[in-house]
C-alpha positions as CSV (number, residue, x, y, z in Angstrom):
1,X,-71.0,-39.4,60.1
2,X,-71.3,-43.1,59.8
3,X,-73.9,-42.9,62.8
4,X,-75.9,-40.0,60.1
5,X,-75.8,-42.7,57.3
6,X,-76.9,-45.6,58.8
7,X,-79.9,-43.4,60.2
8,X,-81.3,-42.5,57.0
9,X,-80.1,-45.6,55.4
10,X,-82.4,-47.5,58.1
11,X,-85.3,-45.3,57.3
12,X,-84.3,-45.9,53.1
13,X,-84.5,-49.9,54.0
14,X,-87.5,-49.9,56.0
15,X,-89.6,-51.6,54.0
16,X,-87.4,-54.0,51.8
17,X,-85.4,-57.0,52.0
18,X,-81.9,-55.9,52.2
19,X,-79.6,-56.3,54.8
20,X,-80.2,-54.8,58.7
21,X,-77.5,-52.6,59.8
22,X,-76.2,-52.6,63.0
23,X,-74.6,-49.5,65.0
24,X,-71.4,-49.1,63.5
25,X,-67.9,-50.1,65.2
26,X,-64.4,-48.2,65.2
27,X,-61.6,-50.3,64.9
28,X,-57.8,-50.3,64.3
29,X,-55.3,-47.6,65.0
30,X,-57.0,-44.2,64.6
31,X,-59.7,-45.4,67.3
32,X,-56.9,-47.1,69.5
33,X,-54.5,-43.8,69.6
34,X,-51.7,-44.6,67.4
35,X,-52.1,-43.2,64.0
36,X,-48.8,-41.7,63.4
37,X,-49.1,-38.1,63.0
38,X,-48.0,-37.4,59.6
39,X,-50.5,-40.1,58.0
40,X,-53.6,-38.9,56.6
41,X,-56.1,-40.2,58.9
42,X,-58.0,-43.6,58.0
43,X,-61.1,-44.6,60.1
44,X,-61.3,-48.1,59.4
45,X,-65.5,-48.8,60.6
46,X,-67.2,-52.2,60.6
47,X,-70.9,-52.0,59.7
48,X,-72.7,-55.8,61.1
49,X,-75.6,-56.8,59.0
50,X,-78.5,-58.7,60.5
51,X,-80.5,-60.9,57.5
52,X,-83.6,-59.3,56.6
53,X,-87.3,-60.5,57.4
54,X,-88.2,-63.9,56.0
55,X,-84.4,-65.0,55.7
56,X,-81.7,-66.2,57.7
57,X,-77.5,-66.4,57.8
58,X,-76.0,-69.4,58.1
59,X,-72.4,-69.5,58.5
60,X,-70.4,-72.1,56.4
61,X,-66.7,-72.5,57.5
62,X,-64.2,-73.0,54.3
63,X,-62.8,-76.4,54.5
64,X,-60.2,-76.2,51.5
65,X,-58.4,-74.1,53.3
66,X,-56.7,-72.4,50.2
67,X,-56.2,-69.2,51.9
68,X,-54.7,-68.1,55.3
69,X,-56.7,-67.6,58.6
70,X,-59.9,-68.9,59.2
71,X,-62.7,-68.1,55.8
72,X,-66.4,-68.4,55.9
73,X,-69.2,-68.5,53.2
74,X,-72.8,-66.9,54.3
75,X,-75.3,-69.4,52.9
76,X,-78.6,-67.2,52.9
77,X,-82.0,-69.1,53.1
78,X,-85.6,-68.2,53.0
79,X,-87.4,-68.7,56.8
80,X,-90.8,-70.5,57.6
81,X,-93.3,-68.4,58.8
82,X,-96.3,-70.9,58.8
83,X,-98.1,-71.6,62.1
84,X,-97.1,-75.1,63.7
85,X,-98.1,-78.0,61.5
86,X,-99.7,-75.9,58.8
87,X,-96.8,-75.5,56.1
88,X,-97.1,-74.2,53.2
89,X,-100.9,-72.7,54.8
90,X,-99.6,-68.8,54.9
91,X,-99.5,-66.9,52.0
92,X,-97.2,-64.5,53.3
93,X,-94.5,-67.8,54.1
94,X,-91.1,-66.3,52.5
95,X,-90.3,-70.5,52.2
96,X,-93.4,-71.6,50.7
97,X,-94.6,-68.5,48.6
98,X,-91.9,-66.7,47.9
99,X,-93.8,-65.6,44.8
100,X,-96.6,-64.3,46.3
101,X,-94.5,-61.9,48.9
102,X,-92.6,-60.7,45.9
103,X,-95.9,-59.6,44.5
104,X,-97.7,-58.4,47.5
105,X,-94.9,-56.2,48.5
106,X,-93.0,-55.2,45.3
107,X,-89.8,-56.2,46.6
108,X,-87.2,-58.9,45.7
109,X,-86.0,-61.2,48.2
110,X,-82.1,-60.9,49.7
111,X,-81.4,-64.0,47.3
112,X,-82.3,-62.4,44.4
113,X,-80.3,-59.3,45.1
114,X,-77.2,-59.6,46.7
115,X,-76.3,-63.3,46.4
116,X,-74.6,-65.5,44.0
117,X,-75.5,-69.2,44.2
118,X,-77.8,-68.2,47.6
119,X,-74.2,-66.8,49.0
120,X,-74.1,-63.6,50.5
121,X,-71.5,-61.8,47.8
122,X,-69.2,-59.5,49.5
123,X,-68.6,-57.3,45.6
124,X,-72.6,-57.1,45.1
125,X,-73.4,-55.9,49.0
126,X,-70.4,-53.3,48.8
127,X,-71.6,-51.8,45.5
128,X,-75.0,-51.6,46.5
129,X,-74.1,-50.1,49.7
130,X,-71.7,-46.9,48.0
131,X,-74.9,-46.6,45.5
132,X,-77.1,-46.2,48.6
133,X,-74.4,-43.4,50.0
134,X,-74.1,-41.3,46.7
135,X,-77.9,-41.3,46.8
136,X,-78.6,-40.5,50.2
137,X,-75.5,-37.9,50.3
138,X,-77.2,-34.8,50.1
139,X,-79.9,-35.2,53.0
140,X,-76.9,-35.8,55.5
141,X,-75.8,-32.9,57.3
142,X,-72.0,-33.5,56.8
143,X,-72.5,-32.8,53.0
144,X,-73.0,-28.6,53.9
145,X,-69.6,-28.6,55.1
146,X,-67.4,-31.7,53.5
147,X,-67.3,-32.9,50.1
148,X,-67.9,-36.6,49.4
149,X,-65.4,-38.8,47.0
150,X,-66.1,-42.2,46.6
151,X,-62.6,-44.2,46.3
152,X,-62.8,-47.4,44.3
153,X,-62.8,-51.0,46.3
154,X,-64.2,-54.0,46.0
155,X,-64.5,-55.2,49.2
156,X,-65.4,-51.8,51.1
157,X,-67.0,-48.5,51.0
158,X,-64.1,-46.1,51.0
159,X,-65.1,-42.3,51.7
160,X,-62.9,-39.5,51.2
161,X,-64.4,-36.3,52.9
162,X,-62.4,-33.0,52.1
163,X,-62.9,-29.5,53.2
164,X,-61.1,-26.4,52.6
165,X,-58.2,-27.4,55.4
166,X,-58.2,-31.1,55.8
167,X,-59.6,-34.6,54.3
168,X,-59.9,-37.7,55.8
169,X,-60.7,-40.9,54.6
170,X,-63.4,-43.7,56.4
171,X,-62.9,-47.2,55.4
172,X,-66.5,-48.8,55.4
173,X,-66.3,-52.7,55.6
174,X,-69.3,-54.7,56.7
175,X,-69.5,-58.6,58.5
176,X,-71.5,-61.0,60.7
177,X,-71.0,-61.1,64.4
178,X,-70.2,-65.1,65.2
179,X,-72.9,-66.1,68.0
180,X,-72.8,-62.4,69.1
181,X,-69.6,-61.9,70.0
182,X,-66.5,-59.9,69.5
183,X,-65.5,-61.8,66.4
184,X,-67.0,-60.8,62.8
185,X,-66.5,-62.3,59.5
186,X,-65.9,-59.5,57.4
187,X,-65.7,-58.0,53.9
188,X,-61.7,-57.4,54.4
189,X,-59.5,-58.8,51.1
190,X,-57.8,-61.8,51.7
191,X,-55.0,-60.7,48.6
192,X,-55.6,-60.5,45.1
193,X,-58.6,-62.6,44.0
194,X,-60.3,-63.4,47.2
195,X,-63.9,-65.3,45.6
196,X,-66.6,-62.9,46.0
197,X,-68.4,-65.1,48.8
198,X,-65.5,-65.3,50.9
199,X,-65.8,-63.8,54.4
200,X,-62.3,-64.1,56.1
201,X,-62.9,-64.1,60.2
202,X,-61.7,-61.0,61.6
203,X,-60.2,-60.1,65.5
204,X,-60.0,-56.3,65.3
205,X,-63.3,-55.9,67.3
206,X,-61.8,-57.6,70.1
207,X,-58.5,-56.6,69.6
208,X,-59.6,-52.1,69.9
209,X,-61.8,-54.0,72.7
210,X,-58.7,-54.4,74.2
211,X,-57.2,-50.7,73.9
212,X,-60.4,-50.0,75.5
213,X,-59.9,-51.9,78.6
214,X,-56.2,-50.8,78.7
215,X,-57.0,-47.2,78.4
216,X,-59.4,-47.6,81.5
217,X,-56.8,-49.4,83.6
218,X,-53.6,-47.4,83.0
219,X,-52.0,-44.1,84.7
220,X,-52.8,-41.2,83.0
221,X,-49.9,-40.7,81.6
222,X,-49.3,-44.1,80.1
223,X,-47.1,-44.5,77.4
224,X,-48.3,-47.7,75.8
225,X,-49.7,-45.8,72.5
226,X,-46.3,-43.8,72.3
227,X,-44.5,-47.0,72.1
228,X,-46.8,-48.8,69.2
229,X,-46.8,-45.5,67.3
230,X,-43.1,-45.4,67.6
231,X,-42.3,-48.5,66.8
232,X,-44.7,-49.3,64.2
233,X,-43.9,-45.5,62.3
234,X,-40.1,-46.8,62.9
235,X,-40.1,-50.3,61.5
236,X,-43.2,-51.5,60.2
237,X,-43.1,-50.9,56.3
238,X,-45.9,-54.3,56.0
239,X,-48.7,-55.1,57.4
240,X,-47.2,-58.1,58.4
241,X,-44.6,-56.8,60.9
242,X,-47.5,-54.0,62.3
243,X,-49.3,-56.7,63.5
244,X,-46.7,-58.4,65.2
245,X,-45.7,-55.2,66.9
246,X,-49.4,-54.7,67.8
247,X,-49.6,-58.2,68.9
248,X,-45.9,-57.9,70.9
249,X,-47.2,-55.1,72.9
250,X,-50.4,-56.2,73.5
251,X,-49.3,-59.0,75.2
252,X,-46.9,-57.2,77.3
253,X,-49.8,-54.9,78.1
254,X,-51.8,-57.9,79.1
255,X,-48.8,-59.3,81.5
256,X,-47.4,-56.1,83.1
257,X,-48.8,-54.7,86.1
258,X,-50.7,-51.5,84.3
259,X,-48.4,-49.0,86.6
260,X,-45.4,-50.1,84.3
261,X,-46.2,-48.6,82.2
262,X,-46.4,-45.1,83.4
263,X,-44.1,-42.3,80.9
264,X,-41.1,-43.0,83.5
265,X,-40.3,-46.4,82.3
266,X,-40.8,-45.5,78.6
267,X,-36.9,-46.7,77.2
268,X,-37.8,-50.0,79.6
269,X,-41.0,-51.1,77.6
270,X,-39.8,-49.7,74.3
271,X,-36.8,-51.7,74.9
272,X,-39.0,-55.0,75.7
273,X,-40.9,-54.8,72.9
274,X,-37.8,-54.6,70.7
275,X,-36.2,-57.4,72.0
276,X,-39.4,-59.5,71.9
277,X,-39.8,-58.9,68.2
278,X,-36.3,-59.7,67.6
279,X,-36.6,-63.1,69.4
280,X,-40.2,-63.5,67.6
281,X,-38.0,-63.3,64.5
282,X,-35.1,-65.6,65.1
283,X,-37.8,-68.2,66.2
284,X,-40.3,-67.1,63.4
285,X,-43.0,-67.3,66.1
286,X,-45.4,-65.3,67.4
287,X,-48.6,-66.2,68.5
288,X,-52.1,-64.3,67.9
289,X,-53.0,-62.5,70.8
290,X,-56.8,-63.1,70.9
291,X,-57.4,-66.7,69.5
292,X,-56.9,-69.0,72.1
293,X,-55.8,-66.3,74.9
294,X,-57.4,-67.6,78.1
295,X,-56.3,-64.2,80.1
296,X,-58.5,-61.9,78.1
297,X,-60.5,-59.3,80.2
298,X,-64.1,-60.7,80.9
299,X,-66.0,-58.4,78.5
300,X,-64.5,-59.5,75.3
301,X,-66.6,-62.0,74.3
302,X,-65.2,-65.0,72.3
303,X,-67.5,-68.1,70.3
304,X,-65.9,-71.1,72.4
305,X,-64.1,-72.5,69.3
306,X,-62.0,-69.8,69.6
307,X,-61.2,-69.1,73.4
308,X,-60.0,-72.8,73.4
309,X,-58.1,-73.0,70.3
310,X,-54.6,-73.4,69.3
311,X,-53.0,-70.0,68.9
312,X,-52.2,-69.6,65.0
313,X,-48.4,-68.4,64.5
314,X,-48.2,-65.1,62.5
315,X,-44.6,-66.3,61.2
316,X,-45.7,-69.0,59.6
317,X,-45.0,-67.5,56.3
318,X,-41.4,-66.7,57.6
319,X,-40.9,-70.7,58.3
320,X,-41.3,-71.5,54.9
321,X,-39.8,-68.2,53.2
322,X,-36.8,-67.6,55.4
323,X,-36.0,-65.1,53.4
324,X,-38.6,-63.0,53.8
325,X,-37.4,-60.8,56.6
């Protein structure tokens, strides 16, 4: 579906200065294997944008640091397409004449579209993006069989597809890949009022990355995804503690011999992960699996400011509410 939309949404943008879009990536638990089988099924699908010809992303870190995690701005500029010490001598120079390619082609440039104060704006590139799906709807081969709802967000496309027997949601958020890798600042919420231009770095890429490897490694009849689903269905009412289980048994997948965890010793891990999460607690600390993780399998790529960094605890919020749990 999202591999449909992106086809004719390419062919839509061919000649304009909106955002590229790159293949879309499946990430989070109905792409790992553990949705839990009475949820209604959320595909959660990152769509990377490339800038657009004549303009380039540059990456701004937040330094007030008002939020949690690590938060970016997306300065957009206008590129230089003049020949080598002849500036300002092509007409067609998005820098120097951005005038004359407006006329010439009939098209605004990305600054005058889908930034504020030459940020990228996360609100204006969603809503343009659902207006570009309800258009294109109809000339998409899903829409003889499925019925379309859009679902209101802010910060992501959300799709609801219904038939006569089922419906299933797909969660459409869209980000820059950092230097090509496996880490994306995204369009995800960072809590009620997250500023428009904020991009909050993101680690699901590399984390379903992960499952991926795992899944190739593991016996057959592994029972890693029956243990997250179990536990997560069991205890995990917030996000919060579903992360830390995630996190918990992705690091005992990534220290166990892969034949561990074969169906046999199913109580054994189940029972490792529990008591893991109960010592996590009682500490209130938990490190993030992927930041700073030296022992990562070689094809998940990470920038180098974030292979060598200090792991961020995920119960930091416990330290200073000790309540909260």
């Amino acid at each position: 579906l999202v591999d449909n939309i992106r086809s004719v949404l390419r062919h839509a943008l061919g000649h304009t200065f909106y955002p590229g879009l790159e293949p879309a990536v499946g990430f989070g638990r109905a792409f790992e294997g553990w949705t839990a089988s009475e949820e209604e099924v959320v595909y959660h699908v990152l769509v990377p944008l490339t800038p657009p010809l004549g303009h380039l992303f540059h990456l701004e870190p937040d330094t007030e640091q008002q939020r949690p995690g690590r938060n970016f701005r997306i300065l957009v500029t206008l590129e230089c397409r003049c020949p080598r010490e002849q500036q300002g001598a092509y007409l067609l120079c998005f820098l120097h004449h951005p005038d004359t390619v407006r006329r010439l082609t009939g098209q605004p440039n990305l600054l005058d579209t889908l930034c504020t104060d030459s940020y990228l704006d996360v609100k204006k590139t969603v809503r343009w993006f659902c207006t570009l799906v309800r258009a294109s709807w109809r000339r998409l081969p899903q829409s003889r069989s499925w019925d379309l709802a859009l679902l209101p967000s802010e910060r992501s496309c959300n799709l609801r597809l219904t038939d006569s027997q089922e419906s299933f949601q797909v969660k459409l958020l869209f980000g820059v890949r950092r230097h090509g890798s496996d880490i994306v600042i995204s369009s995800r919420s960072q809590g009620p009022c997250t500023p428009s231009t904020m991009w909050p770095e993101t680690y699901t890429l590399a984390e379903t990355k992960f499952f991926r490897h795992v899944a190739s490694q593991a016996p057959q009849d592994s029972s890693h995804l029956k243990c997250l689903q179990l536990l997560t269905g069991a205890l995990a009412r917030k996000d919060l503690l579903a992360h830390a289980i995630k996190t918990i048994v992705m690091r005992l997948l990534n220290t166990l011999p892969a034949s561990q965890w074969h169906r046999k010793y199913f109580l054994l891990q189940l029972s490792d992960a529990l008591e893991q999460l109960r010592l996590s607690l009682e500490e209130k600390h938990l490190e993030h699996f992927i930041v700073g993780n030296q022992r990562l399998p070689e094809e998940i790529r990470l920038p180098p400011d974030i292979r060598s960094a200090r792991p961020p605890n995920l119960f930091q919020g416990l330290l200073q509410d000790p309540a909260a749990h």
